[in-house]
DOKOLRO-691440 format. One record per residue: residue in three letters; x, y, z of N, C-alpha, C, O, CB in turn. Coordinates in steps of 0.001 Angstrom, whole numbers, plus 500000, padded with zeros to 6 digits. Glycine has a CB too. Layout:
% DOKOLRO-691440
ALAXYZXYZXYZXYZXYZ ...
This chain:
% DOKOLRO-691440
UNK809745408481543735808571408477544602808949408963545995808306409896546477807948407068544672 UNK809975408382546699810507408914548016810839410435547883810264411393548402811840408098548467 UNK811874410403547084811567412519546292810501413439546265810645414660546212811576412737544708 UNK809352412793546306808212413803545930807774413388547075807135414312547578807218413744544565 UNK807783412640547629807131412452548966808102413769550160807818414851550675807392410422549474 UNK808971413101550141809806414625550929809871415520550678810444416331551406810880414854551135 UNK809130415978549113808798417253548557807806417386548881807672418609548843808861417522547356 UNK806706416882549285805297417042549873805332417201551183804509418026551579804411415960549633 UNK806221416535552296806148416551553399807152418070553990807105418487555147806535415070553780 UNK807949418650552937808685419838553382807557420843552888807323421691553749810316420049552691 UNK806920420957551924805552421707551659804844421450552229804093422116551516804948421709550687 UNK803912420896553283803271420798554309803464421771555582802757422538556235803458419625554555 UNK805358421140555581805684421610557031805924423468556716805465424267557533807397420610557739 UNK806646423938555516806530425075555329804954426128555157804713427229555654807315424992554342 UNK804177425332554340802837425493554504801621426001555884800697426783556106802653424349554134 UNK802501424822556577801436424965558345802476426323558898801991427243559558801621422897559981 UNK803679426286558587804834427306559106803863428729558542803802429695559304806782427030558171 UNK803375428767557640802649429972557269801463430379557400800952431497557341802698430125556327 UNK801008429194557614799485429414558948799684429834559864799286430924560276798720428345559608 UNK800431428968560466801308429412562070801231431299562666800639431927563543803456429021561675 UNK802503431676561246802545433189561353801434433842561204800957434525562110803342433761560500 UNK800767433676559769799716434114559387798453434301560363797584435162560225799512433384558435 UNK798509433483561215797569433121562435797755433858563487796805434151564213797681431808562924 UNK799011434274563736799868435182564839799804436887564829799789437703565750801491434811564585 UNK799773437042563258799897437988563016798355438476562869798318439656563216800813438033562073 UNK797223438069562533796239438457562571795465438266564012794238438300564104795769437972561529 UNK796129438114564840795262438352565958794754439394566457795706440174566496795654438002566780 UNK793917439883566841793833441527567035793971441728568544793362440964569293792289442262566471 UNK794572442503568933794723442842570565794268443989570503794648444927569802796156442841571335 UNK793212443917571446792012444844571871792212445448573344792417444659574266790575443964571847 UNK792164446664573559792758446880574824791408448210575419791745449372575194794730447485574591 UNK790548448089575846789448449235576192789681449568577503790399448924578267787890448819576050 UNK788872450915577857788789451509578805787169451717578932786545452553578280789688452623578724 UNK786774451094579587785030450625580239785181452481581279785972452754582182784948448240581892 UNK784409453119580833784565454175581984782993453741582730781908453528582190784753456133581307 UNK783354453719584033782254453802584689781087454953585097781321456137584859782679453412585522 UNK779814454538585726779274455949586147779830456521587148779775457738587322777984455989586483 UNK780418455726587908781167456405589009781862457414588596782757457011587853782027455619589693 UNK781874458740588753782629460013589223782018461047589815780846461371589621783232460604588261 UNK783357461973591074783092462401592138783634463611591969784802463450591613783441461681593156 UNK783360464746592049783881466345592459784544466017593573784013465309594429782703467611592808 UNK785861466520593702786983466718594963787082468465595147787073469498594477788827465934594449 UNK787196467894596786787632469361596776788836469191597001789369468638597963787038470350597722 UNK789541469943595592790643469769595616791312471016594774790994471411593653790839468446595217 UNK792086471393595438792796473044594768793688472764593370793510472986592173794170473904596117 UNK795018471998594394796060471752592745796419469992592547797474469368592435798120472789592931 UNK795530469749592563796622467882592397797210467774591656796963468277590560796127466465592132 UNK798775466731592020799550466663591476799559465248591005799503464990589802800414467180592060 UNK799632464285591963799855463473591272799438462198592746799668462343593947801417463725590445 UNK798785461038592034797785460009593057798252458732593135798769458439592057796250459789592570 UNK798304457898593868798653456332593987797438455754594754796705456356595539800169455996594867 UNK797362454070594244796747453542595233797372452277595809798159451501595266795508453359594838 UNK796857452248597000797593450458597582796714449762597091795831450200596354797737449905599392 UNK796869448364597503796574446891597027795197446723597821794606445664597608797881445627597480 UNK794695447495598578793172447334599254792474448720598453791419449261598785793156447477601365 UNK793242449067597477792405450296596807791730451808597301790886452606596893791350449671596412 UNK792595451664598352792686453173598848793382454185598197794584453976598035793227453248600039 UNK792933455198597797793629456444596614793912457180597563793096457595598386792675457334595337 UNK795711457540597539795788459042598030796454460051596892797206459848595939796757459107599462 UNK795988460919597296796069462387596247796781463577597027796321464178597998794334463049595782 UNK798151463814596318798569464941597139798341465846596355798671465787595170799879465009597658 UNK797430467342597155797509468001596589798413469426597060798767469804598177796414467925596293 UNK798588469950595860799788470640596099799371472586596739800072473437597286800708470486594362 UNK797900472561596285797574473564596817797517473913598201797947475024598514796718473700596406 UNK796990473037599220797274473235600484798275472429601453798322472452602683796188473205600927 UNK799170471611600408800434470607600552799807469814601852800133469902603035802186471476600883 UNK798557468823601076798130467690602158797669466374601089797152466407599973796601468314603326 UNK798074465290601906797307464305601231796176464023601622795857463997602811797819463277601159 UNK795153463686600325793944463062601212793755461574600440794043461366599261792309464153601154 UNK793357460863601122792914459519601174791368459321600788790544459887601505793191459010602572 UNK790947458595599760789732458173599187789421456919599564790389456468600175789720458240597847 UNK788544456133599501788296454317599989787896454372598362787533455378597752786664453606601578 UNK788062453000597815787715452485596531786107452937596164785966453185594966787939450819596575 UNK784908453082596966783924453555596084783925454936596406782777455381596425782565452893596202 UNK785123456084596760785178457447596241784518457975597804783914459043597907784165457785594560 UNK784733457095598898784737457913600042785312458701600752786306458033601037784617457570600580 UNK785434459660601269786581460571601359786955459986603038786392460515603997786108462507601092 UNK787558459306603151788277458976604911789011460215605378788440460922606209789649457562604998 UNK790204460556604942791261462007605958792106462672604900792510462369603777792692461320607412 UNK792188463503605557793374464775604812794551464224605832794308463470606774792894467012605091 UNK795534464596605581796753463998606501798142465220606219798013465544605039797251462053605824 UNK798970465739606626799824466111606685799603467918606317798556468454606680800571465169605969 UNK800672468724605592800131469714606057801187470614605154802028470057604449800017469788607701 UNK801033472538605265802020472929604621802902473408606153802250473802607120801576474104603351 UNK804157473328606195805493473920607069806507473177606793806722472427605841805420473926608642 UNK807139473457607741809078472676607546808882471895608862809938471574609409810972474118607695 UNK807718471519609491807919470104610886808258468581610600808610468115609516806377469815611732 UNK808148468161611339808034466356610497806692466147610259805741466115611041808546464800611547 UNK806752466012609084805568464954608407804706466076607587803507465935607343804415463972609770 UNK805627467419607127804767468297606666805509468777605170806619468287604966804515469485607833 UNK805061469523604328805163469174602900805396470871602270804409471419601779803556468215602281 UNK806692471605602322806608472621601768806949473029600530807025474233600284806977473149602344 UNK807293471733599241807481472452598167806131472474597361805011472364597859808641471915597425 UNK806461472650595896805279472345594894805196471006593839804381470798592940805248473574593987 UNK806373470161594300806343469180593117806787468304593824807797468574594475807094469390591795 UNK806174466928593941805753465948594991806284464922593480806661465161592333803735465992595850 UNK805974463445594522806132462479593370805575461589594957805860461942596101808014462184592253 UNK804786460465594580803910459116596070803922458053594987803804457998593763801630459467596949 UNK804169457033596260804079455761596480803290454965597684803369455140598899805245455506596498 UNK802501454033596930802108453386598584801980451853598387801387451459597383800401454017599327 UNK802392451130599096802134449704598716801106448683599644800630449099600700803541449078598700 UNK800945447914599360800193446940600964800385446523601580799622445701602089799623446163601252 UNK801794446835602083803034446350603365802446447991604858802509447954606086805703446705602266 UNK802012449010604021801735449585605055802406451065605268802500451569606387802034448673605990 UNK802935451806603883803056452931604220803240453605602583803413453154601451804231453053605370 UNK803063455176603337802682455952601716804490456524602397805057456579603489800639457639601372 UNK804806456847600948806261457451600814805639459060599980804628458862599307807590456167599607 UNK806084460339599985805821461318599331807430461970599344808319462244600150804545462134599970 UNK807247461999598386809241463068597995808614464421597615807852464591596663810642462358596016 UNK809102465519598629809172466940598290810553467154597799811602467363598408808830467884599497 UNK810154466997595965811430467127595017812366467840595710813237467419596472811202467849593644 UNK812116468927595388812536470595595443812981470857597180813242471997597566810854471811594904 UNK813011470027597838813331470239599272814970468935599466815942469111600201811514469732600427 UNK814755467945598684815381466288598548814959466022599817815736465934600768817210465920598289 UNK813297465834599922813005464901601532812235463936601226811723464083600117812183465667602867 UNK812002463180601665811924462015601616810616461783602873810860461968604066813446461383601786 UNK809654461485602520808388461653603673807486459993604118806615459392603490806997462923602773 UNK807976459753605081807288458366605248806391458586606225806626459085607325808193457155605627 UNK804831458013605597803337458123606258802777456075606696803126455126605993801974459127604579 UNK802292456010607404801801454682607532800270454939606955799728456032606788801922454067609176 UNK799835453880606748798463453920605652797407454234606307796306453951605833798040452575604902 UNK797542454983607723796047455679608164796661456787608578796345457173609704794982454956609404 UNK797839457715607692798613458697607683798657459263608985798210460389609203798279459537606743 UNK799339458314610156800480458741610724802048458711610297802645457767609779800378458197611688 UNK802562459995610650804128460164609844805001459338610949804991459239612175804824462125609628 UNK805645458880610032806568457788610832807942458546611059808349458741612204806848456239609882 UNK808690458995609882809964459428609490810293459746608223809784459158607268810757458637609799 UNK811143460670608095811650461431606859813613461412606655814576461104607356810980463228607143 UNK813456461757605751815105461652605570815339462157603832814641461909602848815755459675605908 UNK816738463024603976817024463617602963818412463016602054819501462798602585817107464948603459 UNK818204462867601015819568462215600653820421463582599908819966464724599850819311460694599438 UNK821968463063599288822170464133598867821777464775597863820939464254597127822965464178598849 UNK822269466022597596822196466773596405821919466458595264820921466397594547823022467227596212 UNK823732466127595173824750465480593481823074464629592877822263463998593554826846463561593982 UNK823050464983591247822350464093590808821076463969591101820560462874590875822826463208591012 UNK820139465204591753819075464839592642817665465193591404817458466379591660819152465938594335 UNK816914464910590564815745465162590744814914463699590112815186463040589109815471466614590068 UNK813776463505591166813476461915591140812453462059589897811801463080589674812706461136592769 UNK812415460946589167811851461536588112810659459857588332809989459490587367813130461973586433 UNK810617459219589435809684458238589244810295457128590487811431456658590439809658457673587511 UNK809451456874591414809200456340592409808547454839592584807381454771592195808596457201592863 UNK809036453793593036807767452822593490808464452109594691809695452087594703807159451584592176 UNK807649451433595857807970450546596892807930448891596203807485448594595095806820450833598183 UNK808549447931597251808395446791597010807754446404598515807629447102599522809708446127596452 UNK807437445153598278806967444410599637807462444592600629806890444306601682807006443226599708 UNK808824445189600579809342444991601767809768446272602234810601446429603127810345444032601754 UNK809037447411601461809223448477602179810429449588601492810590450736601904809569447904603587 UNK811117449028600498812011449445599878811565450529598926810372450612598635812601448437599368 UNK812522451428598386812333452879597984812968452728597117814091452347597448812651454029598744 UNK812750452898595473813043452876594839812897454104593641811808454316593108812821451942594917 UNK814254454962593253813582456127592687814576455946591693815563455223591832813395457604593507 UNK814298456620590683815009457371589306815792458580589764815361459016590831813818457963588118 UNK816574459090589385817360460559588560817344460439587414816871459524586740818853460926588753 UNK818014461625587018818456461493585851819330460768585023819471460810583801818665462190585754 UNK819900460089585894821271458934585636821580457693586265822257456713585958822493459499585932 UNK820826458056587313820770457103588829819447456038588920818429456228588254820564458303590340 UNK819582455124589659818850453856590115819170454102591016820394454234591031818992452532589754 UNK818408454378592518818353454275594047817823453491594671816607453508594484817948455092594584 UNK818211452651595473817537451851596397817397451992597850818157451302598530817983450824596257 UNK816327452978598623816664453124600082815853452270600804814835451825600272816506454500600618 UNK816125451999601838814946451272603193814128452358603448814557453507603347815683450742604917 UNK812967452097603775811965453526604581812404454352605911811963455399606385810439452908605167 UNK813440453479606328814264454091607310815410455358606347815390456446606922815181452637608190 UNK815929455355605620816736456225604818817862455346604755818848456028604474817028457693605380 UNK818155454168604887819285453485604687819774453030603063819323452015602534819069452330605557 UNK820590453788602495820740453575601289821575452230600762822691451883601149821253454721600903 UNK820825451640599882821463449866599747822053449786598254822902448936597984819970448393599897 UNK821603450654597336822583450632596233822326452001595221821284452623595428822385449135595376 UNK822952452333594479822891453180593558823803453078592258825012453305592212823059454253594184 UNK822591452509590731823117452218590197823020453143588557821931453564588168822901451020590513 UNK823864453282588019824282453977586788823122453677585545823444452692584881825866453400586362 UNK822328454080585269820976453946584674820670455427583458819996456437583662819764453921586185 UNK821294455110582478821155456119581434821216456153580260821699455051580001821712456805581514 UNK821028456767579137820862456423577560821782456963577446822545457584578186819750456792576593 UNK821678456542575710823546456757575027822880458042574571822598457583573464824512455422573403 UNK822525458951574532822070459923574137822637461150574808822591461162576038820843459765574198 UNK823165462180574184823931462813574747823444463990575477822742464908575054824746463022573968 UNK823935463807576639823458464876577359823486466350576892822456466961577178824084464803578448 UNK824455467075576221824909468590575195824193468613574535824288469397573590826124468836574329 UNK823015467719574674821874468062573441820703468259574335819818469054574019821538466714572154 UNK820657467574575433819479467705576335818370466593576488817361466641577191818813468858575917 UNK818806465576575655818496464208575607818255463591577312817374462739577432819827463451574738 UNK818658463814577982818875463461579494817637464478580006817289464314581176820670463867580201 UNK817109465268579414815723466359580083814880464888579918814630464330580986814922468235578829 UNK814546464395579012812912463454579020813256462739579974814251462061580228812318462396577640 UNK811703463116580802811706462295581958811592460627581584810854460215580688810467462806582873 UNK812481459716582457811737458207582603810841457773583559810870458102584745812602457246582768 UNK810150457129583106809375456440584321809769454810584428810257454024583615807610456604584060 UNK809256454661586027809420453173586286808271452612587151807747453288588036810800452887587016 UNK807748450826586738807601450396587425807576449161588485808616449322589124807303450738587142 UNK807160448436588807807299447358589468806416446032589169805278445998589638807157447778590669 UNK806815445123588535805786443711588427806054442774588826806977442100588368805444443193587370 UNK805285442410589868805309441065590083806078440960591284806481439873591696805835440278588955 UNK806347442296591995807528442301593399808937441906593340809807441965594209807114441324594504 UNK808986441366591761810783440441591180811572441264590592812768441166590865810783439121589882 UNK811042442515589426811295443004588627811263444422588167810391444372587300810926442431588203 UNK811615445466588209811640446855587741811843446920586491812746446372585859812538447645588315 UNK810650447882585938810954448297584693810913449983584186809986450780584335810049447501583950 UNK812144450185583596812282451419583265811805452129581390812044451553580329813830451493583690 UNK811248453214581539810718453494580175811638454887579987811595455739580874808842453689580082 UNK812456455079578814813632455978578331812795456924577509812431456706576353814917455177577414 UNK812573457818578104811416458685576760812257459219575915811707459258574814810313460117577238 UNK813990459928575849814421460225574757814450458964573672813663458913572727815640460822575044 UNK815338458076573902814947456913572904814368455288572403814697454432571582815643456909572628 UNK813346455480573419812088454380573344812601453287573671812661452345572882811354454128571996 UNK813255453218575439813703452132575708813082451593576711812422452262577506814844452165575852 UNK813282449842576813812607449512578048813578448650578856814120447662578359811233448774577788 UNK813816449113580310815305448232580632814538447221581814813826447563582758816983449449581448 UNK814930445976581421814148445443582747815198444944583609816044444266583026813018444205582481 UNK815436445203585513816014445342586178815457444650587265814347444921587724816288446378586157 UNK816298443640587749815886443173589350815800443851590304816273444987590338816590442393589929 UNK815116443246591381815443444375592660816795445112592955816878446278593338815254443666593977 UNK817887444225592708819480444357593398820062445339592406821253445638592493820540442745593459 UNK819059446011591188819235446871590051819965446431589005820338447227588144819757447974590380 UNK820291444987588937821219444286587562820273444255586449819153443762586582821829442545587787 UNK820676444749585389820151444872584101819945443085583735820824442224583751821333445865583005 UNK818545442936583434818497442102583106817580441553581808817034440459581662818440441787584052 UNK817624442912580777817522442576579610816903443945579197816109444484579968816786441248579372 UNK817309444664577740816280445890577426815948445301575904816366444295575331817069447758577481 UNK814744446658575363814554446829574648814488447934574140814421448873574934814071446358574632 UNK814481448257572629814773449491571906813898449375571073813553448236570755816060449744571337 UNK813177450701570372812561450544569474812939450990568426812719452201568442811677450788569655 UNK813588450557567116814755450977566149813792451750565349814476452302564487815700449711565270 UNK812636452054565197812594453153564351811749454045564683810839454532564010812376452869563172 UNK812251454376566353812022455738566805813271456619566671814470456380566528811555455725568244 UNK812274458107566805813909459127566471812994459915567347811764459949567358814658459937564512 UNK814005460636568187813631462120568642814650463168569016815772462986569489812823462045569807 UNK813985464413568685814620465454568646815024465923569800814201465840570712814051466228568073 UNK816399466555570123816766467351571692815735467696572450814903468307571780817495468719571622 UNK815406467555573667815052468728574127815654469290574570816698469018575163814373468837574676 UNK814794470900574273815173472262574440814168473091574924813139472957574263815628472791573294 UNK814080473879575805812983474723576051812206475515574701812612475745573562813557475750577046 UNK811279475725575194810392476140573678810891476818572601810814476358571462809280477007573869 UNK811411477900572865811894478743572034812856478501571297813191479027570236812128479611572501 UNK813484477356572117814891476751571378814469475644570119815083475354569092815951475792572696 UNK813061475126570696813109473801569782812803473593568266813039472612567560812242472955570325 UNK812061475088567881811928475049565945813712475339565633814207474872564607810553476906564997 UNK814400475986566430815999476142565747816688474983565788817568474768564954816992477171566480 UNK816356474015566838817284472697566955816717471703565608817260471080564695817015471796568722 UNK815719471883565935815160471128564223815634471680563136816258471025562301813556471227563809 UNK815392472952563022815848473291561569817495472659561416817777471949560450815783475178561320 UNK818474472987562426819565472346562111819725470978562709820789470406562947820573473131562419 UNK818858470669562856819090468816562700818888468542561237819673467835560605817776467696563657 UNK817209469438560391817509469244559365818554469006558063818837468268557120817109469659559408 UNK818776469814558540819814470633557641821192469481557898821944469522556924820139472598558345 UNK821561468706558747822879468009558846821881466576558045822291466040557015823759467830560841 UNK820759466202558640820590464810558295818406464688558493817766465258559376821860463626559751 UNK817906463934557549816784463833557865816297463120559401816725462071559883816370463247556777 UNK815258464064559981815094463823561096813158463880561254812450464814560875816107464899561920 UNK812629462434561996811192462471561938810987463298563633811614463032564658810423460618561678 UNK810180464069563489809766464758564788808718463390565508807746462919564919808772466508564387 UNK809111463030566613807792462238566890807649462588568275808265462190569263807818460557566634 UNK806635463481568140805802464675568816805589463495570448805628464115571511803843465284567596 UNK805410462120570535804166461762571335805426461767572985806600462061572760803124459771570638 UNK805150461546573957806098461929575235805200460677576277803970460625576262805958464068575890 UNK805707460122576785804893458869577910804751459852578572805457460843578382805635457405578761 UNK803922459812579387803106460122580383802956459504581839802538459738582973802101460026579840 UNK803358458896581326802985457346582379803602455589581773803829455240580615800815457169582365 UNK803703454934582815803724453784582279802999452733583261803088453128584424805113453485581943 UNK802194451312583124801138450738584301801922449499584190802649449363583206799226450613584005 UNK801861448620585050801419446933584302800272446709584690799601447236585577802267445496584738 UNK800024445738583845798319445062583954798415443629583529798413443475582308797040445868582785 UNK798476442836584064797920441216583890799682440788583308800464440568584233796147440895582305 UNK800153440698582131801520440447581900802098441484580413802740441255579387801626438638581662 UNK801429442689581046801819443626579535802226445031580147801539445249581144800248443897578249 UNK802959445869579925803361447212580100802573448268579505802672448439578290804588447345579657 UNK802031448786579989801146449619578759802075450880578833802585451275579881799202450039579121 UNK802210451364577825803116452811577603802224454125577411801954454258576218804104452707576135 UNK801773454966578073800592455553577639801506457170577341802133457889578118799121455448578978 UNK801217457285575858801711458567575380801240459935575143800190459889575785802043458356574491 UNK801287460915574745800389461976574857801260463414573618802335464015573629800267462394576884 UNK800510463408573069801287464850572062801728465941573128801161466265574172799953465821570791 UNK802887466407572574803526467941572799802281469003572764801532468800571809804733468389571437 UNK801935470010573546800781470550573593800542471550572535799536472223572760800616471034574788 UNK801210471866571374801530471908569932800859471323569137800025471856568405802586471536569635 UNK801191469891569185801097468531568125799785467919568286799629467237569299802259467268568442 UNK798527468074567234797151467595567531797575466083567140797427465644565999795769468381566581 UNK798131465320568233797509464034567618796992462890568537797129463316569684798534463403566744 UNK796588461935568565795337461511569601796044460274570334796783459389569904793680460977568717 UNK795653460488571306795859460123572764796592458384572617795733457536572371794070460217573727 UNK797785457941572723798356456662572122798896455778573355799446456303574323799619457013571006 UNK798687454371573237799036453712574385799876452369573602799296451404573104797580453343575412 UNK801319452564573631802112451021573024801558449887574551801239450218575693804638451268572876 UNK801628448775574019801346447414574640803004446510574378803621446032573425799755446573573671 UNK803145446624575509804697445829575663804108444686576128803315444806577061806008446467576806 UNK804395443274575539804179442008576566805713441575577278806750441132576783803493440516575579 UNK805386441865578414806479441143579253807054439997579300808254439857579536806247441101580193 UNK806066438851579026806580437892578754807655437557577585808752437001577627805691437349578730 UNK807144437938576869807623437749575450809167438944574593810144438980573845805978438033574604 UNK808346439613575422809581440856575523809258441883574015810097442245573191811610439940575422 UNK808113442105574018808012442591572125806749443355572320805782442867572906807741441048570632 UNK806769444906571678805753445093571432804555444489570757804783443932569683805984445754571169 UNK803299444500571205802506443515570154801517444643569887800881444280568898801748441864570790 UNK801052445906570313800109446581569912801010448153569541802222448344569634798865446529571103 UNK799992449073569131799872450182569120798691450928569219798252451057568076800373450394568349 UNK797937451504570068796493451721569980796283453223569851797317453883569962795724451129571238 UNK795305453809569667795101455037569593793201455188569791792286454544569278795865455547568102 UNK793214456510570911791849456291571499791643457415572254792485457393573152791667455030572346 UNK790597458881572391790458459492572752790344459333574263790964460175574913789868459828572086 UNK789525458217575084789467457715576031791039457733576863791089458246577982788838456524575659 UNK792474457054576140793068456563576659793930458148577391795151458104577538793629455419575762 UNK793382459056577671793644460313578303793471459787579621794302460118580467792728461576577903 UNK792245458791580042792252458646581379793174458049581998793051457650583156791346458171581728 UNK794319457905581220795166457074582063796562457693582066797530457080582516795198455582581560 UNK796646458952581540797402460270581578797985460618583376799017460664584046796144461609580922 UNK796965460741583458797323460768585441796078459769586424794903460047586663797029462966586224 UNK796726458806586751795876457673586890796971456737587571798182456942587493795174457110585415 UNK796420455766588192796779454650589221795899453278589040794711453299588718796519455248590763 UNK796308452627589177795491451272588569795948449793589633797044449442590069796144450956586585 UNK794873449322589745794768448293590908794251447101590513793049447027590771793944448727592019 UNK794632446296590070794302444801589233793594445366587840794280446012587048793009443567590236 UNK792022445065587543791611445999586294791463447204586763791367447857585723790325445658585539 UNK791358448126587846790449449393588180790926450701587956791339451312588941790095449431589537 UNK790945451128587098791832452379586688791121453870587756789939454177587913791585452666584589 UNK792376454536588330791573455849588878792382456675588656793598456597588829791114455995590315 UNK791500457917588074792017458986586690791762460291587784791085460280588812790714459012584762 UNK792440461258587269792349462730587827791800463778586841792727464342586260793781463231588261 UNK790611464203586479790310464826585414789679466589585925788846467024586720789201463745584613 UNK790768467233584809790093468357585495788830469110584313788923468754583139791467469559585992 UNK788002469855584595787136469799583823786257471093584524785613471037585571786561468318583688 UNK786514472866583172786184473320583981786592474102585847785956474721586701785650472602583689 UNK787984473582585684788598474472586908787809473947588501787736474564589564788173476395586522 UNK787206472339588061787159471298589041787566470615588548787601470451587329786224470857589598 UNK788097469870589570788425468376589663787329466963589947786267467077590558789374468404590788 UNK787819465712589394787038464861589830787704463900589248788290463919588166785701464993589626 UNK787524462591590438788255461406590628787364460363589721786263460069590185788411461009592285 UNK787740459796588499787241458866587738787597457268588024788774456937587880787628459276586493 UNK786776456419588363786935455329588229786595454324587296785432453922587326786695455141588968 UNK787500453763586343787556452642585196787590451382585294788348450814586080788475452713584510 UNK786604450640584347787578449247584144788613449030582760788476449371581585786474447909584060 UNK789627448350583437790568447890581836790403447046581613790108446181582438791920447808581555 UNK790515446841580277790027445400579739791184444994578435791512445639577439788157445536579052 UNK791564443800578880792476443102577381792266441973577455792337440999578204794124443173577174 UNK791796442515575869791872440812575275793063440330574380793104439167573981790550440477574261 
């Protein structure tokens, strides 16, 4: 009798153990993009690429007349600011990368020059500064509270003051071999919570999460991604065929685009090779937990391709037609 009783009470507990999962696993995580009526025609030649601060001011550098302009959250246009020459506070290449936070200043890097452009948030230029060469192209930018500069290379973790005072530089790279070109996919990074940096590895689907002081403090991998070298176009049906040919290899066409946080999740927002028809994909990393929990797929989720996002409020750059116009969203997860 005591036997079957502890045989009943371990079938119970294994039993609820399979509700438990069963319960876990059927949850559905729903992740939408509410587009609003709000959208605005810019006059705007080439944009490159937009941020907003924490009071929801959008600036947009655009690269056609190398100026930023500044939007207010319902799509008012406040100032153009800076300019094209070689003076202080002026912008002469073509490939920019901004930051702005709610401490009080926009940062803009003219790649292709290695300068370094500091604006205060009613774009007066404060100061600029160039770092070196070795190792130089920033492949993803963000500030912290305190004013700190934080960029990518290709290999590198940088940490400068807005003054140009450099505070660390740390060794940040995949096992993936560079002789193949594995080191071309850009990473992106960002910032949650003012504690924590997170980096996204587009050759092999990694996520490294990093303190301010840049100590690795835990990654993830996704074991059954594979991707192929990159190679400039012409190169890349020959690198496949002989990848074939040594070992089976899955092409997986999709490239981040971007990466956000929102509430306590990473959204990974991906996008096909301009080749590869396949539709617009956003992985859901929970931070907390440290695990992918979604995979979504959604014609919509394009708006967040080139886009900036401010608690729920997503603001998209869509060109349409050989204009531009500034879209404003809500995000929503459940």
């Amino acid at each position: 009798m005591r036997f079957q009783s502890k045989s009943l009470g371990l079938f119970v507990l294994v039993f609820f153990c399979y509700l438990t999962l069963f319960a876990q696993l059927s949850i559905k995580f729903d992740l939408k993009i509410i587009q609003s009526q709000k959208a605005i025609k810019l006059n705007l030649i080439n944009p490159s690429v937009l941020t907003c601060s924490v009071d929801k001011k959008i600036f947009i550098v655009d690269s056609g007349d190398s100026q930023i302009k500044e939007y207010g959250n319902n799509f008012n246009y406040i100032r153009a600011f800076s300019g094209k020459g070689e003076g202080p506070g002026e912008l002469s290449g073509k490939v920019f990368l901004i930051a702005a936070n709610g401490n009080g200043i926009i940062v803009v890097v003219d790649i292709l020059k290695y300068n370094f452009i500091v604006f205060t948030q009613d774009g007066k230029y404060q100061n600029s500064f160039k770092i070196e060469q070795n190792d130089f192209f920033p492949e993803s930018i963000v500030l912290d509270s305190n004013n700190n500069i934080y960029f990518l290379t290709s290999s590198k973790l940088f940490k400068y003051t807005d003054k140009g005072k450099k505070i660390l530089a740390v060794t940040v790279k995949s096992k993936k071999s560079k002789e193949n070109f594995y080191y071309m996919y850009q990473k992106y990074m960002t910032i949650y919570d003012n504690k924590y940096l997170y980096i996204f590895f587009n050759d092999e689907y990694k996520i490294e999460k990093r303190d301010l002081q840049g100590n690795l403090v835990s990654s993830f991998i996704d074991p059954t991604f594979e991707r192929i070298p990159y190679q400039p176009e012409e190169f890349i049906n020959k690198q496949h065929e002989l990848a074939v040919k040594s070992s089976p290899v899955k092409i997986y066409p999709n490239i981040a685009s971007n990466i956000i946080t929102y509430k306590d999740y990473l959204l990974i927002i991906l996008k096909p090779r301009a080749k590869w028809k396949f539709k617009k994909r956003v992985d859901v990393f929970d931070l907390v937990n440290e695990k992918l929990v979604a995979r979504l797929e959604d014609e919509k989720f394009d708006l967040l391709n080139n886009c900036t996002i401010e608690q729920n409020t997503v603001y998209s750059l869509q060109e349409k037609s050989d204009d531009w116009y500034l879209i404003k969203s809500v995000l929503s997860i459940k």
